[in-house]
C-alpha positions, 0 to 999 in steps of 0.5 A: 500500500502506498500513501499520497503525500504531495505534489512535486515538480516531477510528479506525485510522491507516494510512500510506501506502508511497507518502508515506512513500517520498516524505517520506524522499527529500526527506531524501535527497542528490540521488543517494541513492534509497529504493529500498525501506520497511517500516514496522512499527506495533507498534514504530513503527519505519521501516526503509529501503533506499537506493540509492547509484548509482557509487563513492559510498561509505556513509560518512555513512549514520550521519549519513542514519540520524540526520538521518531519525530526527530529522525523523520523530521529531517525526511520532512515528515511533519509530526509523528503520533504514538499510540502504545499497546500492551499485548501479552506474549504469544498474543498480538497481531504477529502471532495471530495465525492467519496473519502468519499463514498469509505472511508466509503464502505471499497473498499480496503476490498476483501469482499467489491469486493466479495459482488459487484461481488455476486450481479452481479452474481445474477442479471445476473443469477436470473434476478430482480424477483429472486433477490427481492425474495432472497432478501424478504428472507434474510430480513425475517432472519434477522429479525427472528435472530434479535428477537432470539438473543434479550432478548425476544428471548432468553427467547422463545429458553430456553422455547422451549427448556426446553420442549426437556429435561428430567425430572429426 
């Protein structure tokens, strides 16, 4: 996701959640996680959400606030508002299971959407019969290139091709 910020004489400049998220976590103590962003272009102005996991106690939020402000100010970055939450170990939104098995199956990835798509498609098209039989196929290559892409492999491809080539 991208936030508009201004206009400048090249164009629009738009920033980037995922840039910003990361920029402020290099910031953050060790413990302490953004847990969420927005960043209003009108005023310039970033307000984030960040996690503290146990008894952490928001004590030096101020401090979070001012160090941040300070180091995105010299990015032009206006004001910068920090809301602590206190979340319990294992808990919070990086622990929660579905946001896990999103992060790791890449759902923001437009080949993610095709290959779910393409596997319905085919369901509904070959029924589970032709499925399973595509799929017996698609594992037969893979294994065949698994074997010609090793060393053994490589070394059966040049005897077999060595035998096509002319003897001078």
């Amino acid at each position: 996701m991208f936030f508009y910020w201004k206009d400048g004489p090249c164009g629009k400049l738009w920033i980037s959640r995922r840039g910003l998220t990361a920029l402020v976590e290099r910031f953050l103590p060790g413990t302490y996680r953004c847990a969420d962003l927005f960043f209003d272009g009108e005023t310039s102005e970033l307000t984030l959400s960040i996690e503290v996991p146990g008894d952490n106690i928001a004590e030096d939020a101020k401090k979070i606030e001012d160090d941040l402000a300070c180091e995105l100010s010299l990015l032009g970055i206006g004001g910068v508002v920090v809301s602590i939450v206190k979340v319990e170990e294992g808990k919070g939104f990086e622990n929660f299971v579905p946001r896990k098995l999103c992060k790791n199956l890449n759902v923001d990835k437009p080949l993610f959407w095709a290959l779910i798509v393409g596997g319905v498609s085919a369901v509904w098209n070959l029924g589970i019969k032709g499925l399973i039989y595509v799929a017996v196929w698609a594992g037969i290559g893979y294994l065949a290139s698994f074997f010609l892409l090793s060393d053994e492999g490589k070394k059966l491809i040049f005897k077999v091709l060595s035998l096509f080539r002319r003897k001078k």
